[in-house]
N, C-alpha and C positions, 0 to 999 in steps of 0.2 A: 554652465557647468564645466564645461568641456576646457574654457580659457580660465577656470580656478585650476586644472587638473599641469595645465602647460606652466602655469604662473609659479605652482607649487614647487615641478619638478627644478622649476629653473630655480628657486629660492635655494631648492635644498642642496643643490650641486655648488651653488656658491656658500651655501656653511660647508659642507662636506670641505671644498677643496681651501676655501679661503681661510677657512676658522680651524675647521677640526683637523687638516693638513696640517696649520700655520703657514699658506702661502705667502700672506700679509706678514710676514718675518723674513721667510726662506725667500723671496721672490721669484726661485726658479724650483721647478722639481723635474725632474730627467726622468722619461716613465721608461726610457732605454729601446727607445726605437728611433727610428730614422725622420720618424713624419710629423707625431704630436707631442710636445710637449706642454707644460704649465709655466707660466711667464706672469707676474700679477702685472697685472695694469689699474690704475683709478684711475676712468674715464670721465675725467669732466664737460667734458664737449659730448657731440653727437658721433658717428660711425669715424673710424680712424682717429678721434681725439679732432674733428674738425669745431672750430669755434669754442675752443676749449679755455675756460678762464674761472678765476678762483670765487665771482661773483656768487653771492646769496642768492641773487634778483634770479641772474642766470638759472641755476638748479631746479629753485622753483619754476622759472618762466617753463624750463626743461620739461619737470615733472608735470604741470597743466596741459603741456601739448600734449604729450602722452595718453594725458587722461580724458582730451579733448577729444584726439587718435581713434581712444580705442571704444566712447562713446558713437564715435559717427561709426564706426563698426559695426558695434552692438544694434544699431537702430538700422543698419543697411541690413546685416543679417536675419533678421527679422522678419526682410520681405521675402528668404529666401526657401525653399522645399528642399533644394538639393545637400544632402547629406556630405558630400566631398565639399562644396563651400563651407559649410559651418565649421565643418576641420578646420579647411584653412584662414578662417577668419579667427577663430580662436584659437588660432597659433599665434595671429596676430597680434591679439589685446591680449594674449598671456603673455607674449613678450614685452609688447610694450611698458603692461601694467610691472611685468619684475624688475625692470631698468627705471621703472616711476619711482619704486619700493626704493632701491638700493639709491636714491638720488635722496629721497626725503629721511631716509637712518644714516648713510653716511657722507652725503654731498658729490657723492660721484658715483658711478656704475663700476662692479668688479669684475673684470675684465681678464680671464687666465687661461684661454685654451687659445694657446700657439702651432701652428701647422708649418712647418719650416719641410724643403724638399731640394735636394738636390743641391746641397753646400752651399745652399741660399739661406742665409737668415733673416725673417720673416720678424719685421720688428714694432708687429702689433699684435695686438691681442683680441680676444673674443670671451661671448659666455653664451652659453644655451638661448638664454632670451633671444641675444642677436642672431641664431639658427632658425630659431622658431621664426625672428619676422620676415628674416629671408624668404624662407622655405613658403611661409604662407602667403607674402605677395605677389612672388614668383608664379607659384601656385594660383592664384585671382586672375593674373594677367592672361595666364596662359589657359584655363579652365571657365573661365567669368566669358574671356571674349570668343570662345570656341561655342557655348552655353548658347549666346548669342544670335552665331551665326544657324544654329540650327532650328 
């Protein structure tokens, strides 16, 4: 329940900014500060545009791991009681699953929150998904192998 709620938010921030903005026209929007901005990116590759190519095979191959991902998740989760994992596993498979989503509707992941600092321009892009799966492996490694230890 909890990775439909992350999956959801993430969907809706990519209509919000991509569609009902028109970032996919505008491809920049200036929110008038120093840190974040919107930049569109199609990601057809995986994290930074790595292995990134215009293949069919690819997308789907893409979208399978994701959904293979966030399976082996869903059945580790499973075994678990502690309330602070489940969060962060279904951070997990709700990211993964929104980047599955925008692979199998538009052949690539929409990609628009830019973090640029200090007259550095930062020339890639992000979406909520990609926060969420951060945030939550991050969160395993550091919480999973602490769990562990005790």
């Amino acid at each position: 329940m909890l990775s439909f709620v992350f999956l959801s938010l993430d969907q809706l921030s990519k209509w919000l900014v991509v569609f009902y903005l028109d970032l996919q026209q505008k491809h920049f929007l200036n929110l008038n500060n120093q840190f974040i901005n919107f930049y569109m990116a199609w990601n057809k590759g995986i994290n930074f545009g790595l292995f990134e190519g215009d293949s069919v095979f690819q997308a789907y191959g893409l979208t399978a791991i994701s959904i293979l991902i966030s399976i082996v998740f869903f059945v580790w989760l499973r075994g678990s009681s502690s309330f602070l994992i489940q969060i962060l596993v279904a951070l997990v498979i709700g990211g993964a699953l929104g980047n599955a989503i925008d692979r199998l509707l538009y052949g690539a992941v929409a990609d628009f929150i830019n973090i640029t600092c200090c007259g550095f321009r930062n020339p890639y892009s992000f979406n909520l998904a990609d926060v969420f799966i951060f945030i939550g492996l991050i969160g395993l490694l550091i919480f999973k192998f602490d769990e562990k230890q005790n």
